[in-house]
Phi, psi and omega in degrees: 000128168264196210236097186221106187208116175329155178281337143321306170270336131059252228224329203253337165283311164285003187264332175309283174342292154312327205257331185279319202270343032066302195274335179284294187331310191298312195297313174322317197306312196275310164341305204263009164270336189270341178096009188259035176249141160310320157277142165220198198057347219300177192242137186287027155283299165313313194287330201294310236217278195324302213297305231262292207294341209244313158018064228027244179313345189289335206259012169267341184263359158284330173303313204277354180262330175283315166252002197089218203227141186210160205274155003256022196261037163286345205280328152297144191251153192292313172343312198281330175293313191296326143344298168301302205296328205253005176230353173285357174258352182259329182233183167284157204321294181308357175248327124031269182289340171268025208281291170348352184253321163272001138330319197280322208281293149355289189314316215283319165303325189255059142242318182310306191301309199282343176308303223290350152286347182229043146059034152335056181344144192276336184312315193273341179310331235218306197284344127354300178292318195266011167244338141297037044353341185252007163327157190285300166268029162305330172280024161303302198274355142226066155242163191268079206220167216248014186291320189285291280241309167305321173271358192256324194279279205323315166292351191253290190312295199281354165291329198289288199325294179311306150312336162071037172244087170317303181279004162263314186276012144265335168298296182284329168301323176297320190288309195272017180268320157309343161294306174199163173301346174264006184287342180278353167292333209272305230289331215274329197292309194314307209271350160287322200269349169299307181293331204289328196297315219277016194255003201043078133086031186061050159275293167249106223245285197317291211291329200266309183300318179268042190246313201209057189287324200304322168313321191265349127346294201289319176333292211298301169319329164282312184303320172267013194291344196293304195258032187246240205308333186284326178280000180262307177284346172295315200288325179298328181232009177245008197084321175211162134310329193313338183289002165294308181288334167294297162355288191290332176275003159259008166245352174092016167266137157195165198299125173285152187209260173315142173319329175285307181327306213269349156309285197316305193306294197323285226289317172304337186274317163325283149357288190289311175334274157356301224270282180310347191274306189281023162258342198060076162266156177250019162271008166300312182293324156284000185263344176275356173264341207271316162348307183295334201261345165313305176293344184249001096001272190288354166273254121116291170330276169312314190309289174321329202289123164106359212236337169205145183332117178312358185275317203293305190296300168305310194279327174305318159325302188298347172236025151257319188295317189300320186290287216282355170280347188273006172114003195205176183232000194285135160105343204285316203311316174261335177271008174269355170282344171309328226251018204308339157294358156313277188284323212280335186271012142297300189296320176299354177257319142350318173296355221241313195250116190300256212324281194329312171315296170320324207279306185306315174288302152001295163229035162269008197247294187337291188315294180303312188282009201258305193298311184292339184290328188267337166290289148348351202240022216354074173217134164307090190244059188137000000 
């Protein structure tokens, strides 16, 4: 299979892509004219580029490309920041920080492209792109947030993966262990289906493994080089990597392990639910999404299994599991979209039946401007 899409459909992915960001944009623009932004009035520059870019997680990682790095923002991984800092000297700072938006564009192409490995009808692709785009927590992904930048490298590595070009699907793999800490599922899954090939399917593991241990060495070494060198740099310039991991417990993360851990995570997530629901908290709205996306997660999961390459099934797996190890669910409503080959073959069967589709998208798009009205409002919803 190449890398192929007619000039029609295109024409037909950027007209989403405008048309999604253009109904957000607008709906902000009238939020903050009506006066339902924490900040109001902005010029409507502001609303397109500040208001997005400054935003919760957006304004540590302008900190961390403009000052560096200070505790606890190690827990953030460097690329994206970096990114920002090497294009803030060819353009301005605010577009800079918007990158995410021709990214967004990127993403939407290589899901196109990647239906076509998971054996998609080309009819459904495109009303696909908009019902994932009407996720509650789709405008996460061209806000300055480090998600589109992680589903767009992950999708170029599993195109490389698919295709058995290693040393490039170990390359994007390496880029993306610099994105976030699940970035090391793409690299483990490369160095299994490398071995598993060059071994004739671990029919011959001694004779084939030592022929061609160095290639897999070098593999491997590329696939982690993104959090290899960042965990290098910690040790050089903080004293240890370990301040990644204190970090990450100043964030409300830590490894789940024992049964009283994985007791205590339910019930701490339970609990607030409870609690926020006879209070009117409005944090009700993420926790009752992350719930949700957890559970449709896992049929998405169960649906999928034996139904698209298993490499494609594993790296989804590998980004449900990694978030939810860390002892908490905050976030998973946005960090399940990583798990984004799942859902879009969820979603083509859902394309199968019009009204439902229509229905469903309705009010998951409903759902997301409720969510950008509560971001904005400075409440964490994701």
């Amino acid at each position: 299979m190449g890398l192929k899409i007619d000039r029609k459909k295109i024409k037909e992915i950027i007209i989403v892509w405008a048309l999604y960001l253009i109904i957000i944009n607008g709906y902000l623009l009238i939020l903050d004219r009506l006066g339902h932004t924490d900040v109001k009035n902005h010029s409507i520059k502001e609303v397109c580029f500040a208001l997005w870019g400054w935003a919760w997680d957006g304004m540590h990682y302008i900190k961390i490309a403009t000052q560096g790095y200070e505790f606890p923002l190690q827990a953030f991984f460097p690329l994206y920041p970096m990114i920002i800092r090497v294009l803030d000297y060819v353009f301005p700072f605010t577009l800079s920080y918007r990158i995410n938006i021709l990214i967004l564009l990127g993403l939407l192409a290589g899901a196109y492209v990647l239906m076509d490995y998971m054996k998609i009808e080309v009819k459904k692709r495109i009303p696909i792109l908009i019902m994932f785009l009407s996720f509650p927590s789709a405008f996460f992904l061209q806000a300055n947030y480090v998600d589109a930048l992680y589903i767009f490298i992950s999708l170029v590595g599993l195109y490389f993966l698919l295709n058995k070009r290693y040393l490039y699907a170990a390359v994007m793999a390496g880029l993306l262990s610099a994105v976030k800490v699940s970035g090391i599922s793409l690299g483990i899954i490369i160095i299994f289906d490398y071995t598993y090939n060059v071994s004739n399917g671990f029919k011959e593991i001694p004779v084939n493994i030592k022929k061609h241990v160095f290639s897999i060495i070098a593999t491997s070494i590329l696939s982690f080089s993104g959090i290899l060198l960042y965990f290098l740099y910690l040790q050089n310039n903080f004293g240890s990597y370990n301040i990644f991991f204190e970090a990450q417990e100043k964030w409300g993360r830590e490894i789940v392990g024992t049964g009283k851990d994985i007791k205590a995570f339910i019930i701490g997530f339970i609990a607030p639910i409870i609690k926020a629901v006879r209070n009117g908290d409005t944090t009700i709205y993420r926790r009752i999404h992350e719930i949700l996306f957890f559970l449709v997660s896992l049929l998405c999961l169960r649906y999928s299994y034996r139904k698209i390459p298993y490499t494609i099934w594993l790296f989804s797996l590998a980004q449900i599991i990694i978030p939810i190890s860390s002892g908490t669910f905050l976030s998973f409503n946005r960090l399940a979209l990583l798990a984004y080959p799942i859902f879009l073959f969820g979603i083509s069967k859902i394309a199968e039946k019009t009204y439902l589709y229509w229905i469903l998208t309705i009010i998951l798009f409903s759902s997301q401007l409720l969510g950008i009205y509560l971001f904005f409002n400075n409440v964490f919803v994701g």
